[in-house]
Each structure stands twice: as C-alpha cells, then as structure tokens.
C-alpha positions in Angstrom: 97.7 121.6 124.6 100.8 123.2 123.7 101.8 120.0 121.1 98.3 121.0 119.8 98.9 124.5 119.4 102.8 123.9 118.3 101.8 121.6 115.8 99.2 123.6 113.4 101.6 126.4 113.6 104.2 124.4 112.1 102.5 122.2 110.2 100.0 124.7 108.4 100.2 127.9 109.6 104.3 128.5 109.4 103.8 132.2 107.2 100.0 133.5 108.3 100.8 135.6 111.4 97.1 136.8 111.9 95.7 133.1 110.6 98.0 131.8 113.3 97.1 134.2 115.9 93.5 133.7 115.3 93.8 129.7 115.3 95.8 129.4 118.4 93.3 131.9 120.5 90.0 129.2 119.0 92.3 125.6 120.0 93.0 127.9 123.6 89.3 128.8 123.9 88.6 125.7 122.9 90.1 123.4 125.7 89.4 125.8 128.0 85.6 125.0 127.1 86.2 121.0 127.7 88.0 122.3 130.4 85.3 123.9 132.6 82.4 121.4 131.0 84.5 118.2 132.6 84.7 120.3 135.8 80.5 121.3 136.1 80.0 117.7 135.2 81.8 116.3 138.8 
C-alpha cells in the first residue's frame, strides 16, 4: 500500500499538495474497503 501511495505522489502528483492529500486519503480508503470485504467474506 505504501509503494501504491509513494508512487502516484511521485509519479503524478509531485507539486499538488491538496490533489495529493486528497488522492492518498481515496487509495487509503480504498484498500481499507478490500480490506474489511476479504475479511466479511471468511
């Protein structure tokens, strides 16, 4: 997750500070969803 979140900062988000703030919080929300659905599904 953080190679994830490391990656689009540096690759396309290097000068946005709010863009990049906004992105990271959706990839974070966004494995914690696949997260939590792989753990109802056991």
């Amino acid at each position: 997750m953080v190679a994830v979140i490391v990656g689009v900062d540096v690759a396309f988000l290097r000068e946005r500070l709010w863009l990049r703030l906004v992105v990271n919080v959706v990839i974070v929300a966004a494995f914690l969803a696949i997260y939590m659905a792989v753990l109802r599904a056991r």
